[in-house]
C-alpha positions as CSV (number, residue, x, y, z in Angstrom):
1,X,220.9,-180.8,-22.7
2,X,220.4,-179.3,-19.2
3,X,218.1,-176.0,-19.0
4,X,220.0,-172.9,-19.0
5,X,219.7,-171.8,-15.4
6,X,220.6,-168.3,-15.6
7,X,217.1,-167.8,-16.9
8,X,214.5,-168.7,-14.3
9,X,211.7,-169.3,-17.3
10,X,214.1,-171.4,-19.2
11,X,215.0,-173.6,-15.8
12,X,211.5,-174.0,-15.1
13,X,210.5,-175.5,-19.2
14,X,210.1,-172.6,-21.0
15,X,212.1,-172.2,-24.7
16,X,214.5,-169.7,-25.6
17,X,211.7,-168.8,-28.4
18,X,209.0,-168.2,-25.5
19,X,211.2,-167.2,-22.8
20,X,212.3,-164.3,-25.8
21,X,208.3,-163.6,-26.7
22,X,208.0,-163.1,-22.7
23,X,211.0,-160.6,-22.8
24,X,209.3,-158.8,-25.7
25,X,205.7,-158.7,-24.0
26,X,207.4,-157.3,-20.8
27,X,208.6,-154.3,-22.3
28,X,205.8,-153.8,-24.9
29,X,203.7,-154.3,-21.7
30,X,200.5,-154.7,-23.9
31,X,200.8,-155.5,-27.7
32,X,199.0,-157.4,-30.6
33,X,200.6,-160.4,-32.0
34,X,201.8,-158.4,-35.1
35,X,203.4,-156.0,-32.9
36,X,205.3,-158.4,-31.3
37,X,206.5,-159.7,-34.6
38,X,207.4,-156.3,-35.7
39,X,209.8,-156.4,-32.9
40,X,211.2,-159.5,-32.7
41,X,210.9,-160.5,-36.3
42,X,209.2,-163.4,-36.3
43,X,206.7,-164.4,-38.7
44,X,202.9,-163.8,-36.5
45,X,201.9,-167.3,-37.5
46,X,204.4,-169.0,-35.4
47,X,204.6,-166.0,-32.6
48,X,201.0,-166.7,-32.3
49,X,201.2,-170.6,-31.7
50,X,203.7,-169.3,-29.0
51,X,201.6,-166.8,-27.4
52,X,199.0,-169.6,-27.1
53,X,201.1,-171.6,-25.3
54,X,202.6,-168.7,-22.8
55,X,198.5,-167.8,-22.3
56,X,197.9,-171.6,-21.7
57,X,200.7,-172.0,-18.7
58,X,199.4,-168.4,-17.6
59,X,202.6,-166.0,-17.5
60,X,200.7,-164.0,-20.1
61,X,197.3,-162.7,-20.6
62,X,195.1,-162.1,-23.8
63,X,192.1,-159.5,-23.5
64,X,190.4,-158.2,-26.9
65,X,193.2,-159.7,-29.4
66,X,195.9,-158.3,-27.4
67,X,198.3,-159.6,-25.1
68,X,199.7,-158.3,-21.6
69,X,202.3,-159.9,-19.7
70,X,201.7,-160.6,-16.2
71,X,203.8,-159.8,-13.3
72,X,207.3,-161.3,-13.4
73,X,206.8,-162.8,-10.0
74,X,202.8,-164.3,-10.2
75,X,204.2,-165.5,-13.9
76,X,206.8,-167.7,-11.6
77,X,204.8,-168.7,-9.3
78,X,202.3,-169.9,-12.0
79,X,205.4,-171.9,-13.7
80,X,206.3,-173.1,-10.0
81,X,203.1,-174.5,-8.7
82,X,202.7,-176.1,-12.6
83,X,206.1,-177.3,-11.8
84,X,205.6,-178.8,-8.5
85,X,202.4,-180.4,-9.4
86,X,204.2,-182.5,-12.2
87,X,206.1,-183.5,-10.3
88,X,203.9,-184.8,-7.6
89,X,202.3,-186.9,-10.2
90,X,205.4,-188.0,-11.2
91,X,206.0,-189.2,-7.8
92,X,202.8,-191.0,-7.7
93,X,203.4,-192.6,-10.7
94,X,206.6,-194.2,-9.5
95,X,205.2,-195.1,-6.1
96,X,202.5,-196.9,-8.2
97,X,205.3,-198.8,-9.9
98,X,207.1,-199.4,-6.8
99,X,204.2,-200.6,-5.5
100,X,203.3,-203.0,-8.2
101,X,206.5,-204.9,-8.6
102,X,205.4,-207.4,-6.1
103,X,201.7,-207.9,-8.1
104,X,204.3,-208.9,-11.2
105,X,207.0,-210.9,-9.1
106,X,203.8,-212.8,-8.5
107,X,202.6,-213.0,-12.1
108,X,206.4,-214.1,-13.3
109,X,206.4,-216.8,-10.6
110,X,202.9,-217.6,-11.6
111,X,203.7,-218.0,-15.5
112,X,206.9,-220.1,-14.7
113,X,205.1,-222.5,-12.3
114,X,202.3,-223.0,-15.1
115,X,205.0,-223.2,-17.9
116,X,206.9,-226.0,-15.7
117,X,203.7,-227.7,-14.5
118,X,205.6,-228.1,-11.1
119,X,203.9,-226.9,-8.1
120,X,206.0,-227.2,-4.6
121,X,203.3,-229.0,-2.9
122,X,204.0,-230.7,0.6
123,X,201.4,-233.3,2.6
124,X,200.9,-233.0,6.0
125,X,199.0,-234.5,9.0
126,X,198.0,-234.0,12.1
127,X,196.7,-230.9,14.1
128,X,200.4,-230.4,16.0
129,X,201.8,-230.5,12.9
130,X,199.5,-227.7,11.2
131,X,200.2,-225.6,14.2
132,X,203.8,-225.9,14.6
133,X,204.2,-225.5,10.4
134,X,202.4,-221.8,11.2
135,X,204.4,-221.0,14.1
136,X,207.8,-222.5,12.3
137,X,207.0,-220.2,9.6
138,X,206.4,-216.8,11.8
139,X,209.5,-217.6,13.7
140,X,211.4,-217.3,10.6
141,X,209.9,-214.3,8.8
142,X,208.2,-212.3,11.2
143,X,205.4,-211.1,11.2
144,X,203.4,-214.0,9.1
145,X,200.5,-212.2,7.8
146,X,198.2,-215.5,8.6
147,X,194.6,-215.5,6.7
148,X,193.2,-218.9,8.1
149,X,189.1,-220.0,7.6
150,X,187.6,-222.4,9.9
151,X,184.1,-223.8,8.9
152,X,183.3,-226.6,11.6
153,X,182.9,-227.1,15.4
154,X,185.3,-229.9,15.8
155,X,188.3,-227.8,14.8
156,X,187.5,-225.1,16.3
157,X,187.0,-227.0,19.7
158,X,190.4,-228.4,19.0
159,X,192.0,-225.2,18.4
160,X,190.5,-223.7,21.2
161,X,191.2,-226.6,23.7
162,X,195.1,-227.1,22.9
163,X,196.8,-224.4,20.6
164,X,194.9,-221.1,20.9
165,X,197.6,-219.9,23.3
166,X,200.7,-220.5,20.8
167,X,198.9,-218.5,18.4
168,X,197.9,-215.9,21.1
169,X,201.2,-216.0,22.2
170,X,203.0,-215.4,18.9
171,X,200.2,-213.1,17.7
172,X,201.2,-210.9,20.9
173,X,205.1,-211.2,20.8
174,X,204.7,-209.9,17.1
175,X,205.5,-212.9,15.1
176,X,201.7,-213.3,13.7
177,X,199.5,-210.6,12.1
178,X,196.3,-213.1,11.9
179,X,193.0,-212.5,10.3
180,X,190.0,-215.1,10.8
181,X,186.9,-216.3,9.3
182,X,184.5,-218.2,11.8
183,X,180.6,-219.5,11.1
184,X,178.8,-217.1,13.4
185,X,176.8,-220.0,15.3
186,X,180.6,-221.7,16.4
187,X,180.1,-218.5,19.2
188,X,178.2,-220.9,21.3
189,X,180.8,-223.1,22.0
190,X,182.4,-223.1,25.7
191,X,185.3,-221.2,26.3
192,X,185.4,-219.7,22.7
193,X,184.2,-216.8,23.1
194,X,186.9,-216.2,26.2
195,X,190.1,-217.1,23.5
196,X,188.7,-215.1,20.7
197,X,188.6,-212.1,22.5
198,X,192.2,-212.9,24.4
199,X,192.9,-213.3,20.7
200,X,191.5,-210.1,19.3
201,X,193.4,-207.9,22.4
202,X,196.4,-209.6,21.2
203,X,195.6,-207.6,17.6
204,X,194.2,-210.5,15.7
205,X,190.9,-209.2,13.9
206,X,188.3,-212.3,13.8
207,X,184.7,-211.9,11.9
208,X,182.2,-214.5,11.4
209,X,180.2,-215.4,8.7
210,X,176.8,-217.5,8.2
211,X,178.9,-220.3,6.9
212,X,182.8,-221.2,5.2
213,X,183.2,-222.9,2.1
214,X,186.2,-224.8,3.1
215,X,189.1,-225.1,5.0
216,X,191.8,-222.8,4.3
217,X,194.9,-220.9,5.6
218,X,197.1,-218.3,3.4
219,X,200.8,-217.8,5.0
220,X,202.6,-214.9,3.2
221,X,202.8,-214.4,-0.2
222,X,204.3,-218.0,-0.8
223,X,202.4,-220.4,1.4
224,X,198.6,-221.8,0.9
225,X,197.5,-224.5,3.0
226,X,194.6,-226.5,1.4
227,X,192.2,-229.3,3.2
228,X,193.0,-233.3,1.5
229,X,189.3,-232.5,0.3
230,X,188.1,-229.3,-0.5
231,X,184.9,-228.5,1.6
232,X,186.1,-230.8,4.4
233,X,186.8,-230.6,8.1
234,X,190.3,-231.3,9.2
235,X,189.3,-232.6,12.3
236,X,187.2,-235.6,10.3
237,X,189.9,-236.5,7.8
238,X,192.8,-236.7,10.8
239,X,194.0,-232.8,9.6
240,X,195.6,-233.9,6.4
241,X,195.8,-230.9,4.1
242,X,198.7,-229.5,1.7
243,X,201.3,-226.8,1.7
244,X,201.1,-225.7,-1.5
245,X,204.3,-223.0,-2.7
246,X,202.8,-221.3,-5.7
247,X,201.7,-217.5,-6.2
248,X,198.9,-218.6,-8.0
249,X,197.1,-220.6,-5.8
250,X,198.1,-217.9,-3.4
251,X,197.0,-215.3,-5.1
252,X,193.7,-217.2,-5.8
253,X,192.8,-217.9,-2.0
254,X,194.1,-214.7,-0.8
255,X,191.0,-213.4,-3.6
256,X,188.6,-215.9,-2.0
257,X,189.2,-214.8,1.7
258,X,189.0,-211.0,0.8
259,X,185.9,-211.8,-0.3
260,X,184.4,-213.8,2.3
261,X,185.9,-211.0,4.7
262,X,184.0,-208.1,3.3
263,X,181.0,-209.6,3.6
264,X,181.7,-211.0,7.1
265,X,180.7,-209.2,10.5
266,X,182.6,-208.0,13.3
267,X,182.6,-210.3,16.4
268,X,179.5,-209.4,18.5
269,X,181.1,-207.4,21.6
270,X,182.6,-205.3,19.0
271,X,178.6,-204.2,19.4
272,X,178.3,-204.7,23.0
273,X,178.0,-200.5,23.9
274,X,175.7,-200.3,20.5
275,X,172.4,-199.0,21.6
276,X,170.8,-201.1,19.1
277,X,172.6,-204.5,20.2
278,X,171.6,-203.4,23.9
279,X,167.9,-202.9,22.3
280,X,167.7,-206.4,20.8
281,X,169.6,-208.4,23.4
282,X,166.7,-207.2,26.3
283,X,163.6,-207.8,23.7
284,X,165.5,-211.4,23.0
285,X,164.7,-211.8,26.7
286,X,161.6,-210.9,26.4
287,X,161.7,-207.5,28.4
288,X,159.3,-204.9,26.8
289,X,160.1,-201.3,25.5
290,X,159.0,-199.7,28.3
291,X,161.5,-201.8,30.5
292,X,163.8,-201.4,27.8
293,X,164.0,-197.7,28.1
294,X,163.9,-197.4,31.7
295,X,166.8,-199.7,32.1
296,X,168.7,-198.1,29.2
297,X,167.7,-194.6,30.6
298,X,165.9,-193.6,27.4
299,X,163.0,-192.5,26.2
300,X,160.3,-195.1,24.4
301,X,160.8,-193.4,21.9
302,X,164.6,-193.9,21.5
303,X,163.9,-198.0,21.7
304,X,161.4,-197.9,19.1
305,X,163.9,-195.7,17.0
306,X,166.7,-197.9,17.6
307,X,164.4,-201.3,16.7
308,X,164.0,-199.8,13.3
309,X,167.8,-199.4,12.7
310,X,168.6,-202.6,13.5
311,X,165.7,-203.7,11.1
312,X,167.3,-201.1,8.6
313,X,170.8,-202.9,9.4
314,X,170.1,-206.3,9.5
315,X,168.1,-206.2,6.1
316,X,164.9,-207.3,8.6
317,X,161.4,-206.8,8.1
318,X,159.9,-206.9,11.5
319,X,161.5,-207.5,14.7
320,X,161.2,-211.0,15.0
321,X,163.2,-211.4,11.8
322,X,165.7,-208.9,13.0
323,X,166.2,-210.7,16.6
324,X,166.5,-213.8,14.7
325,X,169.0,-212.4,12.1
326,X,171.2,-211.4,14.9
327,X,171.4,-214.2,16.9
328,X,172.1,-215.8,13.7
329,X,175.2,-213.0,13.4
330,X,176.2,-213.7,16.9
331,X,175.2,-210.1,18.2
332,X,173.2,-211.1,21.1
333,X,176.0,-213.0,22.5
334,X,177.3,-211.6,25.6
335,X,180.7,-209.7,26.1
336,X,183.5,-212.7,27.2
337,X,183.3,-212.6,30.8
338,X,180.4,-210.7,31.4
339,X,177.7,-211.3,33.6
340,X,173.9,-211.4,31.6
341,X,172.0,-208.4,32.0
342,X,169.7,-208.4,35.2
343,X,165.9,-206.9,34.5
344,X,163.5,-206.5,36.3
């Protein structure tokens, strides 16, 4: 039954039995609980289970056994804000379910492929072909939110060499949303460096680790591409991998790359204005901190500081080992079409 409106206490949850204690409290202005059921006739036991309850949402107060009614209007605005609160987290709530209906669309489809046994899974070969099948598929449901891992030189050369613009292309013209996992050393190749960063201005985000398990690509929600051999290069086995359409391999690849990706570093001119990187990329060639600082227009101080946060940051325990650990990371790498610091 809707709440009676015509009492502001009633519309905002209170019942007739509290919103008529209230009443009574309001003109007794400050009364024991047997004097309250002196005038309304209630028994005290169940006045005093009520009183509670009126104390508890705050329209009433209770000082030295008795009780005094609070302002009509704070009273309100307690039951308001109480109100309003509920039903924010009501409102969460359903956003929470909202936002899990895909997470069990994925766990139906997942329980009826495994109850079937049949998995959608398509072969294909060749590098134009893997290519194209990304592009086909951000052409028809844009953007494809593209998770791809690439763990040897020979793809990556070939990517870089002949379809690195498509993607670039499609990444900028919003039909690609692409994330990518590298092996840091691959930063040495010719000309990557240049299409990784023509990539990343196109709104790709790229990090590299010290090494990728495998082969991998995740199109969607629907699409996982998997190498002929798991751990293999593409490039070597004449890029024959699978299309596989099933949420839970999806879902399981999607888990691995997450994981990779938070352990993974930025590409290194995402450092390139870090004092630290500036630091470490002069002592790599072999200027000393007092050069350091006089080309960085800092004090010695300040270099020595900045050698022992990138120690800190690169888990390092002299420099050696942290110049090593980030030319491992790719940090001393220069900016893509920069020119190599000059020293003196």
């Amino acid at each position: 039954m809707p709440a009676d409106t015509s009492d502001p206490l009633a519309a905002l949850g209170l019942t007739p039995a509290q919103t008529a204690l209230y009443d009574a409290v309001l003109r007794l202005h400050r009364a024991t609980c047997a004097k309250l059921a002196e005038a309304i006739g209630d028994p005290p036991e169940s006045l005093h289970r009520e009183l509670t309850t009126l104390v508890r949402l705050g329209v009433v107060d209770e000082q030295a056994g008795e009780y005094l009614a609070r302002h009509p209007a704070a009273a309100l605005g307690r039951l308001i804000a109480d109100r309003l609160d509920h039903l924010a987290e009501e409102s969460r709530r359903i956003d929470s379910v909202l936002g899990s209906i895909r997470h069990l669309i994925h766990q139906y489809d997942a329980g009826r492929d495994q109850q079937t046994g049949q998995f959608p899974v398509e072969l294909v070969g060749g590098a134009y072909e893997l290519y194209e099948s990304v592009i086909g598929m951000a052409v028809q449901a844009p953007p494809l939110r593209l998770l791809t891992a690439v763990p040897d030189r020979r793809t990556m050369s070939d990517f870089t060499q002949r379809y690195a613009d498509q993607w670039i292309a499609a990444q900028h013209r919003g039909l690609l949303s692409c994330r990518a996992l590298i092996p840091a050393d691959l930063l040495q190749m010719p000309g990557l460096p240049e299409k990784l960063a023509r990539f990343e201005r196109a709104g790709a985000r790229i990090r590299t680790v010290g090494s990728v398990p495998s082969w991998f690509l995740v199109a969607g929600d629907d699409v996982a591409g998997l190498p002929a051999r798991w751990g293999g290069a593409l490039a070597e086995s004449a890029y024959r991998f699978h299309l596989v359409r099933a949420s839970v391999v999806v879902a399981a690849l999607r888990t691995l790359f997450e994981e990779l990706w938070a352990r993974a570093s930025p590409l290194p001119w995402a450092h390139a204005d870090d004092g630290v990187v500036r630091v470490l990329r002069l002592a790599s060639q072999g200027v000393g901190d007092e050069a350091i600082a006089r080309q960085l227009g800092v004090s010695v101080r300040t270099v020595r500081a900045r050698f022992a946060d990138a120690m800190a940051r690169l888990g390092a325990q002299s420099r050696f080992q942290a110049g090593v650990e980030a030319a491992r990371r790719g940090w001393l790498a220069e900016r893509p079409g920069s020119h190599p610091a000059r020293h003196p």
